[in-house]
VEXDREN-2710 file (C-alpha; in Angstrom, 1 decimal):
% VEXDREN-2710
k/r/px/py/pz
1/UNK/15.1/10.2/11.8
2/UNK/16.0/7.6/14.9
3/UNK/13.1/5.9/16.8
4/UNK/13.9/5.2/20.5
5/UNK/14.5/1.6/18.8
6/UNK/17.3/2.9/16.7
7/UNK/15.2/2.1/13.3
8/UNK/15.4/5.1/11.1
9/UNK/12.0/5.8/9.9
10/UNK/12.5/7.1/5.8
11/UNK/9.6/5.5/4.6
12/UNK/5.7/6.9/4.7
13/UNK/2.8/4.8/2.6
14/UNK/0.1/7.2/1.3
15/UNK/-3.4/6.4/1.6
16/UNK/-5.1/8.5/-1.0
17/UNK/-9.0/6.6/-0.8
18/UNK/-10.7/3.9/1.3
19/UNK/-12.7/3.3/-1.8
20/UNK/-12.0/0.1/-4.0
21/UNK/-13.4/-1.2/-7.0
22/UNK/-12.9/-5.1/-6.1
23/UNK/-14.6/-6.5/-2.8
24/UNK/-11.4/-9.2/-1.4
25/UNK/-12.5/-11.9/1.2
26/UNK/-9.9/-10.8/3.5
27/UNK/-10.0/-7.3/3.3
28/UNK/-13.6/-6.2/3.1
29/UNK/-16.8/-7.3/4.7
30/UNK/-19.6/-8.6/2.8
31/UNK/-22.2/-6.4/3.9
32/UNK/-19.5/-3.5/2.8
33/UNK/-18.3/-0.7/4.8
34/UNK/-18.7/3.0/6.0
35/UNK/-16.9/4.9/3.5
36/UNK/-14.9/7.9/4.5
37/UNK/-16.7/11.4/3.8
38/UNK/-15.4/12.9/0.5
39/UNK/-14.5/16.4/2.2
40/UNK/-12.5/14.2/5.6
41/UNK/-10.4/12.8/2.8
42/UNK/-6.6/14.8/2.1
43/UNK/-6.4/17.3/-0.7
44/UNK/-3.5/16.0/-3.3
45/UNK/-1.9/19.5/-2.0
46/UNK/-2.3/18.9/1.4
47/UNK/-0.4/15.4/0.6
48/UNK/2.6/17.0/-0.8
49/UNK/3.0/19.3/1.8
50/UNK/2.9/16.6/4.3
51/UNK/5.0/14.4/1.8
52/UNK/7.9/17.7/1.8
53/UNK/7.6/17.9/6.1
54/UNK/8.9/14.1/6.0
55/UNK/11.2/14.8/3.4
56/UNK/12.7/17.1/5.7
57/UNK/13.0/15.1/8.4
58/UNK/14.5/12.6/6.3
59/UNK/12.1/10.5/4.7
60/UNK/12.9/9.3/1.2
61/UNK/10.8/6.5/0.5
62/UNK/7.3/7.0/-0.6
63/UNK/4.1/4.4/-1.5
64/UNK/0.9/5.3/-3.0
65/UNK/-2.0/3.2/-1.2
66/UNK/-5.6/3.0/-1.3
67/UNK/-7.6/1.0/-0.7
68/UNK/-7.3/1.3/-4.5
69/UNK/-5.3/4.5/-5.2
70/UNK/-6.2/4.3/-9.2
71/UNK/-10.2/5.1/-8.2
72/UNK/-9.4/8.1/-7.5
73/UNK/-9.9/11.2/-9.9
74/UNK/-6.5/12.6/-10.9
75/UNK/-3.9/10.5/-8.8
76/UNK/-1.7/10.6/-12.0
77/UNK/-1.6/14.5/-10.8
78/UNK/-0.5/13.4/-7.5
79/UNK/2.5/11.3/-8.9
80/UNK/3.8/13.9/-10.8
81/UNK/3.4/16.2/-7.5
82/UNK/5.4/13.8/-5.1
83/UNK/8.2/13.2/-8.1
84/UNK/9.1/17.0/-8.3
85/UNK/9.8/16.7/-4.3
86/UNK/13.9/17.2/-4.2
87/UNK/14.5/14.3/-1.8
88/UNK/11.7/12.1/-2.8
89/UNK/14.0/9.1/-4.2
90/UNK/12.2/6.0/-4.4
91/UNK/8.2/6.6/-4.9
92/UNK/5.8/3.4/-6.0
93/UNK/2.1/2.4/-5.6
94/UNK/0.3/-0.6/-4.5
95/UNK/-3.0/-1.6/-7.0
96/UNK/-5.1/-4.2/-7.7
97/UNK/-3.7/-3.6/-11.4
98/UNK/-7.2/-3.7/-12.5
99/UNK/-6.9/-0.3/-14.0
100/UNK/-3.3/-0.6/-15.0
101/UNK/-3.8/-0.9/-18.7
102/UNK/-5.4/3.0/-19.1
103/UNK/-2.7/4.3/-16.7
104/UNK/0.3/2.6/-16.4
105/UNK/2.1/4.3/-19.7
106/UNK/1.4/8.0/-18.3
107/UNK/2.1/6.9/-14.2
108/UNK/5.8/6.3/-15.5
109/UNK/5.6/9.1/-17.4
110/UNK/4.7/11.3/-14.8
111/UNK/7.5/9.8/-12.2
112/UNK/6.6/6.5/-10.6
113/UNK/9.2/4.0/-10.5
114/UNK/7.6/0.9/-9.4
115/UNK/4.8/-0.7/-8.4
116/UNK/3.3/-3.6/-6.2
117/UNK/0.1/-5.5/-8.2
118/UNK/-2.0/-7.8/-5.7
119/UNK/-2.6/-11.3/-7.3
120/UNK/-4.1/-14.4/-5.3
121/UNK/-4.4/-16.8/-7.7
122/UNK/-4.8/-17.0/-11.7
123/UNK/-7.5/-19.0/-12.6
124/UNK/-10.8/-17.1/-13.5
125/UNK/-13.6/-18.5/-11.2
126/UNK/-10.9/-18.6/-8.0
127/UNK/-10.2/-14.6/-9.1
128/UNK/-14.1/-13.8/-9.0
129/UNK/-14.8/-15.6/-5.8
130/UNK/-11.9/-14.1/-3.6
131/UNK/-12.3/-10.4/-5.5
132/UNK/-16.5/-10.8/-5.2
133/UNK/-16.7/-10.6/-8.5
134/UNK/-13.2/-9.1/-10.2
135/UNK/-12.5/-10.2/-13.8
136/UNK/-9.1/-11.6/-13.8
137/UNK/-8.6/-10.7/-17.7
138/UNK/-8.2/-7.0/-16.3
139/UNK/-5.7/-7.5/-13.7
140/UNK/-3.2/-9.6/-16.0
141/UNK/-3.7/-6.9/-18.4
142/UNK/-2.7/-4.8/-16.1
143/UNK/0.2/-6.1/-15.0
144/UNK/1.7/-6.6/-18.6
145/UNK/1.2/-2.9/-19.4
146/UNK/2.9/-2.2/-15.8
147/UNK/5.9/-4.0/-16.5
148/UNK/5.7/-2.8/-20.4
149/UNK/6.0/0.5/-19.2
150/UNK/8.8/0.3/-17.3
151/UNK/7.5/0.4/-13.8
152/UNK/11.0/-1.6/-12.7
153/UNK/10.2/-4.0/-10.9
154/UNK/7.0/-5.0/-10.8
155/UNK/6.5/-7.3/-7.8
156/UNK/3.5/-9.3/-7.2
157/UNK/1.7/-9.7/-3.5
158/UNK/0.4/-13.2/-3.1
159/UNK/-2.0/-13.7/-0.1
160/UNK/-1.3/-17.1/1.2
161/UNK/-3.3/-18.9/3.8
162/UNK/0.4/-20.4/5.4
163/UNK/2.4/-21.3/2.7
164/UNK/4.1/-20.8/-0.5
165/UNK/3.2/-24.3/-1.6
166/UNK/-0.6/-23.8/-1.6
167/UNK/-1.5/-24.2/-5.2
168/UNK/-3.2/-20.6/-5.7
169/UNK/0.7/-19.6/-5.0
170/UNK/2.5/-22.1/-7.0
171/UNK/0.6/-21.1/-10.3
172/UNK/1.1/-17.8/-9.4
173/UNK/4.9/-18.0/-8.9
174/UNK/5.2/-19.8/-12.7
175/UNK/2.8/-17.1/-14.2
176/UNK/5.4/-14.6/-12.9
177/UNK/8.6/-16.7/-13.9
178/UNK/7.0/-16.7/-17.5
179/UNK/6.5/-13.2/-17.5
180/UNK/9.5/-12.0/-15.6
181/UNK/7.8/-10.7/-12.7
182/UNK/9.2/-10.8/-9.2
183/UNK/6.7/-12.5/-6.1
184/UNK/6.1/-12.0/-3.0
185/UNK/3.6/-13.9/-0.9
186/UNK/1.9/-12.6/2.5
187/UNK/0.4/-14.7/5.4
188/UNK/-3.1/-13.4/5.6
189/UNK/-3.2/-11.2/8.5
190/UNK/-5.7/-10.3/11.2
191/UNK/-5.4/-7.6/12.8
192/UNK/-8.1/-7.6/15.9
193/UNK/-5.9/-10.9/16.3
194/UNK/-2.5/-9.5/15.9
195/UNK/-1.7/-12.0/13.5
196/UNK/1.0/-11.3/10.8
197/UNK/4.5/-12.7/9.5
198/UNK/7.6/-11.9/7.8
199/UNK/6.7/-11.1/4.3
200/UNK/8.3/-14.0/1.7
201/UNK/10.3/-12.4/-0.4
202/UNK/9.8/-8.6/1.0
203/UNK/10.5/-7.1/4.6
204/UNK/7.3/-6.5/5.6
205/UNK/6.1/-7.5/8.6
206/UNK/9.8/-7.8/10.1
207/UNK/9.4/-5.3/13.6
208/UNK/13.2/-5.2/14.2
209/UNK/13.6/-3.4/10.9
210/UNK/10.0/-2.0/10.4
211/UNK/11.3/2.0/8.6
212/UNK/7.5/3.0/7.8
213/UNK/5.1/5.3/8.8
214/UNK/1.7/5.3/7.1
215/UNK/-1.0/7.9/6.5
216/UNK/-4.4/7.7/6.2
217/UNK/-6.5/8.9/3.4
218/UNK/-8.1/11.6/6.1
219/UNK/-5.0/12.5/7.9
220/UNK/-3.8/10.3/10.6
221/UNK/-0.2/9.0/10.6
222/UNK/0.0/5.6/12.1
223/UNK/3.3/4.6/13.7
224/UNK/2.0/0.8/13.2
225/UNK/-0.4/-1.2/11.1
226/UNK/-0.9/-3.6/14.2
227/UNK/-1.7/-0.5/16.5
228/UNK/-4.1/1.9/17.6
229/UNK/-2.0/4.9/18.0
230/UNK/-2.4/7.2/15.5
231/UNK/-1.5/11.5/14.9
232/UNK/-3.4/13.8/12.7
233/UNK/-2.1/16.0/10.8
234/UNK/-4.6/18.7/10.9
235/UNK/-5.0/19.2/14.8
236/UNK/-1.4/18.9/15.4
237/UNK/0.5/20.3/12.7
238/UNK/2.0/17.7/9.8
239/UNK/5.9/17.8/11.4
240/UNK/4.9/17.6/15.2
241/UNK/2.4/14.6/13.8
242/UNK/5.9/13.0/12.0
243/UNK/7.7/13.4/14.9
244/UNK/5.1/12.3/17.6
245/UNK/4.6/8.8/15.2
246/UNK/8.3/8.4/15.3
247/UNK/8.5/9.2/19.2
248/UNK/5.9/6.6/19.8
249/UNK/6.4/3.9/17.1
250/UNK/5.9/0.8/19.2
251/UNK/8.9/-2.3/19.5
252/UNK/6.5/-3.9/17.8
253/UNK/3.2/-4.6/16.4
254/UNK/0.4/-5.9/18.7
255/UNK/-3.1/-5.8/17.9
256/UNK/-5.5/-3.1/16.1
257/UNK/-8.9/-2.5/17.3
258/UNK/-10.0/0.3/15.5
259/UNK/-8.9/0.3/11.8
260/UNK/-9.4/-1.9/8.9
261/UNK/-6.9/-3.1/6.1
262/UNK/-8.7/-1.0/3.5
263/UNK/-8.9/2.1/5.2
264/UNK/-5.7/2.3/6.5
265/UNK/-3.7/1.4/3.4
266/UNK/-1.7/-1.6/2.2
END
């Protein structure tokens, strides 16, 4: 379906939680944050239905998203759900790949095709600082069962401060040449500020072409990560929600007063 910018929007990211089981620097607050109330958050039936409406208006691309979409109870359910979709044609998640190793085998199994692993550096004590306390040990493990399993490709997203050249990235980029990974590295963002770039080696972040939607783990569909707008799907209906995001998906992104990174969804 056209925007009045002539993008076609085919592509909606899923929040399923704003729960995470790492603490990163640049996505959470210290002093933590007001979770979402457990009966506000979206059934995994209620997602499909909503997941079916896009289909229908021509979506085809679909990302699973948390905050970290692997803390929640039964997500492997809600792969298999959004596979059986007729139309769904390219589904994938976003993780920390913290938990990878117990689910990566069965989340193939069960119909995911890829996957995006978040990895900022790759020595230990760098790991543990940015993550407020993650054990790097589990995310490489992780990763290794994700691409082991066949979740084709597996793409890394680097954070970088302004540059590939930062040495976090750099052994980053030769930890995935070794292991046949592809990377991708993302200008941290800000977005009370507005600030974000062209993602290096992905498309994110590019407004001209921008084809995504996103919902939130409690029902709003967002036309824009840097915007306030947002639809929800239980006051208005999920297709006149779609098509209201789409009507009013902005030229491009500006600022975002209201929402954070991690309960939005990556």
């Amino acid at each position: 379906m056209l925007d009045h910018y002539n993008r076609d929007i085919n592509y909606l990211r899923i929040s399923v939680t704003d729960r995470c089981n790492l603490r990163c620097r640049y996505c959470m607050p210290e002093e933590g944050v007001k979770l979402l109330n457990h009966n506000d958050i979206l059934s995994y039936e209620e997602i499909t239905v909503i997941a079916r409406a896009a289909v229908n208006l021509g979506f085809h691309k679909f990302r699973i998203t948390g905050g970290e979409p692997l803390v929640r109870k039964g997500v492997v359910d809600l792969v298999r759900m959004l596979s059986a979709i007729p139309g769904v044609e390219d589904l994938s998640m976003t993780s920390n790949g913290t938990l990878l190793s117990e689910y990566a085998t069965t989340l193939k199994k069960e119909g995911l095709q890829r996957i995006n692993i978040s990895l900022d550096t790759v020595d230990p004590d760098r790991y543990a600082f940015l993550t407020r306390g993650g054990d790097l040990k589990n995310a490489l493990e992780g990763i290794i069962a994700a691409r082991d399993a066949g979740l084709d490709p597996v793409k890394i997203n680097c954070v970088i401060k302004t540059s590939s050249d930062e040495p976090d990235a750099q052994a980053v980029t030769e930890y995935c040449k070794r292991n046949g990974l592809a990377v991708r590295f993302i200008q941290q963002m800000s977005l009370g500020l507005g600030k974000f770039a062209i993602v290096d080696g992905g498309s994110g972040g590019d407004c001209t072409h921008c084809n995504r939607l996103r919902l939130t783990a409690n029902g709003i569909i967002k036309p824009c990560l840097f915007n306030n707008a947002g639809y929800d799907v239980r006051t208005l209906g999920v297709e006149e929600a779609l098509k209201q995001a789409i009507r009013f998906k902005p030229e491009s992104g500006s600022v975002n007063t209201l929402g954070s990174f991690y309960n939005i969804g990556g």
